[in-house]
Structure formats: C-alpha cells, structure tokens
C-alpha positions in Angstrom: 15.8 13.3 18.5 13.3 11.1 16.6 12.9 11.7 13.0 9.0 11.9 13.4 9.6 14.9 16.0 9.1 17.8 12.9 6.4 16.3 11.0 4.4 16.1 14.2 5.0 19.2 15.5 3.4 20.1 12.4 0.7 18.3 12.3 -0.3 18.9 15.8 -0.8 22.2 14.9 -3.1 21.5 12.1 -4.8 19.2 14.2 -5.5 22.1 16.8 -7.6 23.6 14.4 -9.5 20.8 13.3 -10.6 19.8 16.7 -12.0 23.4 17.2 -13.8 23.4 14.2 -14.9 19.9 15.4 -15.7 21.4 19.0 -17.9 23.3 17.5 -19.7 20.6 15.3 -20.6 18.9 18.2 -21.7 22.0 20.3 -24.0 23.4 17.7 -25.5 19.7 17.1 -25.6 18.1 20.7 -28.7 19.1 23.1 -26.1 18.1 25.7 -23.6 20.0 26.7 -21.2 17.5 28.0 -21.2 16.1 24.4 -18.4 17.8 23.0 -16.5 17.5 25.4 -16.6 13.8 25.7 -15.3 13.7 22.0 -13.1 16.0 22.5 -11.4 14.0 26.0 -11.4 10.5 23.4 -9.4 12.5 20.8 -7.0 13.8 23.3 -6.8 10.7 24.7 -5.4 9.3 21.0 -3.6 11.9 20.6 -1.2 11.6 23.2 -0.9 8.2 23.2 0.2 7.8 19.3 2.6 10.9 19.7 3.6 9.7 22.5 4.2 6.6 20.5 5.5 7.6 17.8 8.3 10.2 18.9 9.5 7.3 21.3 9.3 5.0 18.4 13.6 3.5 18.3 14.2 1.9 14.9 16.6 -0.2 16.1 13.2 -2.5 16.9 11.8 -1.9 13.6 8.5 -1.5 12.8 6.6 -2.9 15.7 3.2 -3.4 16.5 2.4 -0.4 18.6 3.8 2.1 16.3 1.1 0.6 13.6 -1.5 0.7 16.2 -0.4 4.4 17.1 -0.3 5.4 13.2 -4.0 3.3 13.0 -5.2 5.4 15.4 -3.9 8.9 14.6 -5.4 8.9 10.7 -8.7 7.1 11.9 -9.6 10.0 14.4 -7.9 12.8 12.5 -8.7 12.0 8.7 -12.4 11.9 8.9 -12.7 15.1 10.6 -11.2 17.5 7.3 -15.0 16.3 6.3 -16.0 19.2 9.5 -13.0 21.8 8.8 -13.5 21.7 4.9 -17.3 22.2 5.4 -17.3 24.6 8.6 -14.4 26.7 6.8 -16.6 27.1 3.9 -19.7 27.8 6.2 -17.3 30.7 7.9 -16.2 32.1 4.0 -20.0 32.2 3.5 -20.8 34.1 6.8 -17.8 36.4 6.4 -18.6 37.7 3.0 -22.1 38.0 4.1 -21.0 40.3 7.0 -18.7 42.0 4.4 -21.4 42.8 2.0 -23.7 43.7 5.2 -21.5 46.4 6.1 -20.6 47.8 2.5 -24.8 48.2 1.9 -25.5 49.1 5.9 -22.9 51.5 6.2 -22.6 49.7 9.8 -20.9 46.2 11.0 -23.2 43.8 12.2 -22.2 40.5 14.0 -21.9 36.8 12.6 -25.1 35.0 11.3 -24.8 32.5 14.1 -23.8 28.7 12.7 -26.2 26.7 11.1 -27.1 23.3 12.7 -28.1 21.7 9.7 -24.8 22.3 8.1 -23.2 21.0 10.9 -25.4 18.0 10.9 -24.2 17.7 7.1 -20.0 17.8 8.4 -20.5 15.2 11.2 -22.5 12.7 8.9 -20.1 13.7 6.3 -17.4 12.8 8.7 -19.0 9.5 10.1 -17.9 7.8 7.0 -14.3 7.6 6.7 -14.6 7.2 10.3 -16.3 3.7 10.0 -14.4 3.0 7.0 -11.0 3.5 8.7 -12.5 1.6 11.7 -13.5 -1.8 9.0 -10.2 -1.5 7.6 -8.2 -2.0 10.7 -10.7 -4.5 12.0 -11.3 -6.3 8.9 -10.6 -4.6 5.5 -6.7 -5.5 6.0 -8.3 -9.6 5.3 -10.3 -8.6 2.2 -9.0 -10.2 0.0 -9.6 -10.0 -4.0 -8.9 -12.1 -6.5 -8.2 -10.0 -9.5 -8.3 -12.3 -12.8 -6.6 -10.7 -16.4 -6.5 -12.5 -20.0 -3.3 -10.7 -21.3 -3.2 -11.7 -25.2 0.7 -11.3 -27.0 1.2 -12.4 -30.5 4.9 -13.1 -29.7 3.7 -15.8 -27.2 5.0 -19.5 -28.1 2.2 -21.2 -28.8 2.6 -24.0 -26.1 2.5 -21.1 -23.3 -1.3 -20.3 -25.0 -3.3 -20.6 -21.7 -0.6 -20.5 -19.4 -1.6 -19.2 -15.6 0.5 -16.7 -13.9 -0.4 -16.4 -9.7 1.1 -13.0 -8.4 1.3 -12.3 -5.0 3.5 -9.0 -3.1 4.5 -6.7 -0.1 3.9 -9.9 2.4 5.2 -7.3 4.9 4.6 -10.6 7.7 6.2 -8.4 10.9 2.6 -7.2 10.5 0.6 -9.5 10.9 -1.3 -10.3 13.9 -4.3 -12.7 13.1 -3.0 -16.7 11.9 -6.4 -17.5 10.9 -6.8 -14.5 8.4 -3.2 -15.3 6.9 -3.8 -18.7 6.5 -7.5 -18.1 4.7 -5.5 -15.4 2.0 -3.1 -18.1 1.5 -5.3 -20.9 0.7 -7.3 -18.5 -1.6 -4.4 -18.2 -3.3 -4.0 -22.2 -3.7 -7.6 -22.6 -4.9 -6.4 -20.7 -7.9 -3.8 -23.9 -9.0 -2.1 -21.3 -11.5 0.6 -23.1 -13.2 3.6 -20.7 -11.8 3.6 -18.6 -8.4 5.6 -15.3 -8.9 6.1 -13.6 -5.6 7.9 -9.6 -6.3 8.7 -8.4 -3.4 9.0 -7.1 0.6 8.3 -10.8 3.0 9.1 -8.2 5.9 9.2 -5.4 7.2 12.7 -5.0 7.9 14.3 -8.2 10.2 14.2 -12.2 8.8 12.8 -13.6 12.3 9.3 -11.3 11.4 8.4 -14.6 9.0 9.4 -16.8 12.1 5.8 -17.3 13.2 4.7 -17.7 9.5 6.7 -20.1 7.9 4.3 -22.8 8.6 1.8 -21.2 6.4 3.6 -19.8 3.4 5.8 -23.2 2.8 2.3 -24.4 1.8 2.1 -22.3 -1.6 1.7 -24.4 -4.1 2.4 -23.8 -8.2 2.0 -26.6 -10.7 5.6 -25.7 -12.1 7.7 -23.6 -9.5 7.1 -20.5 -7.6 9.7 -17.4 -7.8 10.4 -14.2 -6.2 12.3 -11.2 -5.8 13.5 -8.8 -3.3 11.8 -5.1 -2.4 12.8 -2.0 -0.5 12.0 -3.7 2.8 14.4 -7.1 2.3 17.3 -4.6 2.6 16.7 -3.8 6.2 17.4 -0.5 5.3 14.8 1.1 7.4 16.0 0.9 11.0 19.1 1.5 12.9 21.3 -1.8 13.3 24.2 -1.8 16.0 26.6 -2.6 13.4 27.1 -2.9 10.0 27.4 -7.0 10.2 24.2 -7.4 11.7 22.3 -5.8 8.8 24.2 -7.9 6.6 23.6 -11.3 8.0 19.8 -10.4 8.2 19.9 -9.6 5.1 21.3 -13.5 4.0 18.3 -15.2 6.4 16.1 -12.8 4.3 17.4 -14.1 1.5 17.1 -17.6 2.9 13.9 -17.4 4.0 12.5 -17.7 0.3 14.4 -21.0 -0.4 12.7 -22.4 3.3 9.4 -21.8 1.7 10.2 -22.7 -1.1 10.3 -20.2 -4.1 13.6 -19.5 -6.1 14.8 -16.5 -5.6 16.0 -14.1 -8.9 18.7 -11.8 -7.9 19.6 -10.4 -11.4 19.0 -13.3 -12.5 16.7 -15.3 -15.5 15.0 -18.8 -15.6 14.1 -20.6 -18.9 10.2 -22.3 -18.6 10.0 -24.7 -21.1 6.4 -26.2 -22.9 6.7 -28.8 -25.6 10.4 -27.9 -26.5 9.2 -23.9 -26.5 10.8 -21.6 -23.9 9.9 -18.3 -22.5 12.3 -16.3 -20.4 11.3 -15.1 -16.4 13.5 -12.8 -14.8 14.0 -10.9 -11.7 16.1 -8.2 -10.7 16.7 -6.9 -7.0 15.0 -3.3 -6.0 15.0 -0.4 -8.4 12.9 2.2 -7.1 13.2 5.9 -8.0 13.9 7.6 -4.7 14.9 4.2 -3.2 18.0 1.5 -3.0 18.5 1.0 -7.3 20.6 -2.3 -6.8 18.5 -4.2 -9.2 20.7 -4.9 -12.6 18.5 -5.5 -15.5 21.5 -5.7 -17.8 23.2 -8.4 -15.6 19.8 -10.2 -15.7 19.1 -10.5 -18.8 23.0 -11.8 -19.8 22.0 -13.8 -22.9 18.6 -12.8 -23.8 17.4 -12.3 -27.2 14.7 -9.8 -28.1 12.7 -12.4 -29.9 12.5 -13.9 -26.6 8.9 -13.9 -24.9 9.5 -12.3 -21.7 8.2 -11.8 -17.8 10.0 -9.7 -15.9 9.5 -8.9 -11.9 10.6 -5.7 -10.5 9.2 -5.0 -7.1 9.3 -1.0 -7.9 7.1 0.1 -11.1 9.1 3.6 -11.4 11.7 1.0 -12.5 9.0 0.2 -15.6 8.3 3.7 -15.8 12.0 4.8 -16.0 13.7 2.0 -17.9 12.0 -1.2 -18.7 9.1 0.1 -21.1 11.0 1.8 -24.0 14.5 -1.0 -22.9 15.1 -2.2 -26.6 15.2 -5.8 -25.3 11.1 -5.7 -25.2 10.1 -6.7 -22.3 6.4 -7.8 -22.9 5.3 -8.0 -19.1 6.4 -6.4 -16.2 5.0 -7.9 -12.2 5.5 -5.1 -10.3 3.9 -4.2 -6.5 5.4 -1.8 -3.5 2.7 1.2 -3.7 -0.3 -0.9 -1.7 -2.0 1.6 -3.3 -1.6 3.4 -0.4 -3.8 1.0 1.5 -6.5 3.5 1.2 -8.5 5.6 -1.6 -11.9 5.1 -3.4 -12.5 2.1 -6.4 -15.1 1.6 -8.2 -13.8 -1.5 -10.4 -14.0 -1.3 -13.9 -15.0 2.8 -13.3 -13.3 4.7 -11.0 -9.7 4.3 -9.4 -8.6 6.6 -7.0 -5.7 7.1 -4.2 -2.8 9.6 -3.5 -0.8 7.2 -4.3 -1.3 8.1 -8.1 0.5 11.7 -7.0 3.6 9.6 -6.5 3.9 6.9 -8.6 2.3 7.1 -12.5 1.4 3.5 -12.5 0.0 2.4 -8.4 -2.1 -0.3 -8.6 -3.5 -2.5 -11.3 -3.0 -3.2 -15.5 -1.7 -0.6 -17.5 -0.3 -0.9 -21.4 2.1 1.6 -22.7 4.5 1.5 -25.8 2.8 -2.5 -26.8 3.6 -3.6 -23.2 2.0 -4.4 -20.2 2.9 -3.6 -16.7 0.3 -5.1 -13.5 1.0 -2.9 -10.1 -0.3 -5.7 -7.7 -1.7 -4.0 -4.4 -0.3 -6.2 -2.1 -1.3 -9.0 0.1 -0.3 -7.8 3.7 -0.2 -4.0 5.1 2.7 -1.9 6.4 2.6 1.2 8.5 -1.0 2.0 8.8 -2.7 -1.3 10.1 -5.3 -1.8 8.2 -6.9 -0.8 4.5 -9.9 1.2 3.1 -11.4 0.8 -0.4 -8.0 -0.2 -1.5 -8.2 -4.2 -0.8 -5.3 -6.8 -0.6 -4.9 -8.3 -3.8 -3.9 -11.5 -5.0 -3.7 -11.3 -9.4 -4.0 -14.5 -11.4 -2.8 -13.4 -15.5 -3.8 -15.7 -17.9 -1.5 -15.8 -21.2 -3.2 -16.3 -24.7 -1.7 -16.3 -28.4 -3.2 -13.6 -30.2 
C-alpha cells in the first residue's frame, strides 16, 4: 500500500469540511443557484484525479511529471480555501455565542442569525488570492528568477581575493523541468553575471542520472572565469524511490556523479581545492550530504585533511542543519558556508529587505538567504529549479552572486 495512503486519508477528511464551508460561501454569495455547485463538481473533479494520482504514484519511476501536476493541483484548489473555513468558522464562533448569550438573557433558544453575505464576500476575495498566486507560480513564478547580489567583507581575506566574485547556484532538481526555453534564459542570466568562480551545492536531480539527459546541452554552457565546483544533496543518492536491486542504485549513483564532470564542474566529495591569486591561496571545500533527519555521509574532517585555521575558507554543504549543527562553532573557522536544499519551501510571503516568511523557517533555523552567527556567515540559496510542488509563490528561484572584500 502506497506510503501517501494515511496522510490522504487524512486530509481528505479535512478537506470535506472545507468544501462545505466553501459550499456555503458560494451559496450565500451567488444569485445563481447552479453556482456552487459548479465549483464544487471542478474541485471534485481535482480531487480525484490527484488522489487518484498520488496513491497510484510507484517510486520505482521516481518523481514523475504527473505526480507534480497532481501535488500542483491538490494545494492550488485546497490551500486558498482555509482563507473561507478560517473566516466562516469565526463567523459561526460569533453566531454561536450570540445565540448563547440570547438564550441566557431570553430565558428561550432562538435560532441562528442567518450568514452574512458580506462576510462571505470578504472569504471568497480573501481566498481568490493565493488562488491566483498558486496559479502564476505553476504557470510562471517557477521561471522567476532573482538575482540576489551580497558584499560579504572578512578581515582574514588575502588581499589578492579583495573583490573576488562567487556565482552560487542549487537544487537544479532537472527531472522537473518541462519548458527548454525558460531553463535556458535562467542559465544565461547566470552567465551575464561573469563571476570569477561558479559554485554549484547540490541536488542536479531528482532521483535518476538520465533526468539531466535532455539538459546537458544547456548546463555544459556555464561559464566561470576560474572553474566551477559542486557538491552532492539528498536527491544525488537516489535514495527516494524503490530500485529493483541494490546495483542499480549504485551505478546511478556513479552517472550522477559523472554527470557534473560532462558539464563541466569538479565535483568535491570530502574533498578541498586551493584558489590561488598573486601567490595567495584560499581554501574551497565540499563535503557530500549532511542533513539532520537525512543521509549524514558528508565528512568534514576528511575534507579538510590539511587545513590550517588561519586558512581563509568557503565551504559548500548542500544541507544548512549541517552549519547549524557542526560547522559554525567547528574550531577550524570556517568563515563562509554555501548552503541550499530548503527552496524555501517554494512558497511563503517576502518582502525583501522587510519581511521574510515561509514554514520552512518551522523546520530549518536558517531556510533561505544571509545569516551571521558566531563571526561567520552562512547564505541558504533558494534554489534554481522546483521539486514536488510544480511551481513557486512569493518564494522565487534564486541565483546568488557574493562579492568578497578585505575589511
């Protein structure tokens, strides 16, 4: 039985009581009384066909198109709609302890004040708004790029690396894509930036190496002045569908790995690289995934075999509960930390330079952007592709350019 059987069962039963509450939106609003009903038929109709979907869903095919499509679907016509039930529920608290107090003063029980249009008017508009948003972010939020530029100032920084440009891109996730066009423009907006490295932490798929079969032709052109490098995330390991044997997963896993040196980046697997400026060094490393919760291969020790704390450093861990748990107080000093995985959620509210917001921050304590703790920095990038839910709202792909300067 499918692992998503449960959890739907569960929400089915929530969503039961939000298309009543719904129902009765429309009925107290529409003139017409085949209204309703015509909303209610549609989110039947979506219904069914995502569980359906979904509880067929066999992860020996990995994540596949129609199961996004299905997920896609499912939040866009049930999310909005807590908008109604959070409003109408409240309405019903308010007409319930008016009957209450009606029949303490009265002596005698009098029925329901009937439901106000104009508070249902309120729900429904209320509830138009994610609705629209969900339906951009499928169509086109997913492509909405943003370049996100920082000026990160270290006084340990050799002084030939003052000015030195740092492209960060993550969570390619490419067995989702769908559009060549849209790919292609995200990738040549991140050659316009002509950053002098290209550090890539983490996920190129889903789950199986031939998902970047149809995309090699456009990530082999990323270009870096002087080298591009990456690292492995959760997704690399294949870890999240049912192989027929233990030899497949392992010889996807090697064309994963493979797949970085086609395109060209070097690949860090516990592993450090020496940039050198003018006879000056700094140290880049990368470790394989660490995530609290998730596969903890990643060897930071092993990595950073030879290191020296004086040592300027830039470390990419796909995970940031790795940062969170061991790299910010690690005596080595690790001055900054590329991290990515969360997407932010794909979806939340941001204001930028104001207001930041996503359930993603109940989960991990640093999900998306530049934080600074203990005299080090840590950037969460929100990813450039999309995974599970097809699309994203408020919380945009991202691609991060870091600029280095001696302080």
């Amino acid at each position: 039985m499918s692992r998503w059987l449960f959890p739907l069962i569960i929400v089915a039963v929530l969503i039961v009581v939000v298309e009543i509450y719904t129902f009765q939106a429309f009925k107290t609003v529409s003139k017409n009384k085949l209204v309703p009903f015509f909303f209610l038929a549609g989110s039947v109709g979506v219904y069914l066909y995502s569980f359906t979907t979904l509880i067929t869903y066999d992860r020996s095919n990995g994540q596949t198109p129609e199961f996004q499509m299905a997920m896609g679907l499912l939040l866009t016509v049930s999310i909005p709609k807590l908008a109604v039930i959070l409003i109408l529920f409240g309405e019903d608290m308010y007409r319930g302890v008016f009957k209450l107090i009606s029949a303490i003063a009265s002596g005698e029980t009098k029925p329901l004040v009937g439901r106000r249009k104009f508070i249902s008017q309120i729900a429904l508009g209320l509830a138009a708004i994610p609705f629209v948003s969900f339906i951009y972010g499928i169509v086109q939020g997913k492509y909405n790029y943003k370049i996100l530029k920082y000026q990160l100032t270290f006084k340990d920084l050799p002084a030939a690396f003052d000015g030195f440009t740092i492209t960060q891109i993550s969570d390619i996730h490419s067995g989702s894509f769908t559009n060549k066009e849209k790919i292609q423009y995200g990738v040549d907006l991140i050659n316009q930036q002509k950053s002098d490295i290209m550090l890539f932490t983490g996920d190129i798929v889903n789950n199986k190496a031939d998902e970047m079969d149809n995309w090699m032709d456009v990530f082999d052109k990323l270009e870096a002045k002087e080298g591009k490098y990456s690292i492995l995330g959760n997704h690399d390991y294949g870890d999240y569908m049912d192989w027929d044997n233990p030899q497949d997963k392992k010889d996807n896993f090697q064309k994963v790995k493979d797949i970085h040196q086609k395109i060209g980046f070097d690949l860090l697997l516990d592993e450090h690289r020496y940039l050198e400026k003018n006879g000056q060094k700094i140290v880049l490393l990368g470790v394989e995934n660490w995530g609290k919760g998730f596969n903890q291969a990643g060897d930071l020790q092993r990595a950073a075999t030879g290191i020296r704390k004086e040592d300027f450093k830039i470390l990419m861990s796909h995970d940031p509960s790795h940062w969170e748990e061991k790299v910010k107080k690690d005596p080595l000093n690790y001055q900054l930390t590329l991290s990515g995985h969360t997407h932010g959620l794909q979806m939340g509210i941001e204001i930028p330079g104001w207001f930041k917001w996503s359930p993603s921050k109940y989960v991990y304590k640093q999900w998306a952007g530049l934080y600074k703790e203990e005299g080090r920095f840590i950037n969460v990038n929100r990813g450039f592709g999309y995974h599970a839910f097809p699309g994203r709202v408020g919380i945009w792909p991202e691609i991060t350019v870091i600029e280095l300067k001696k302080g």
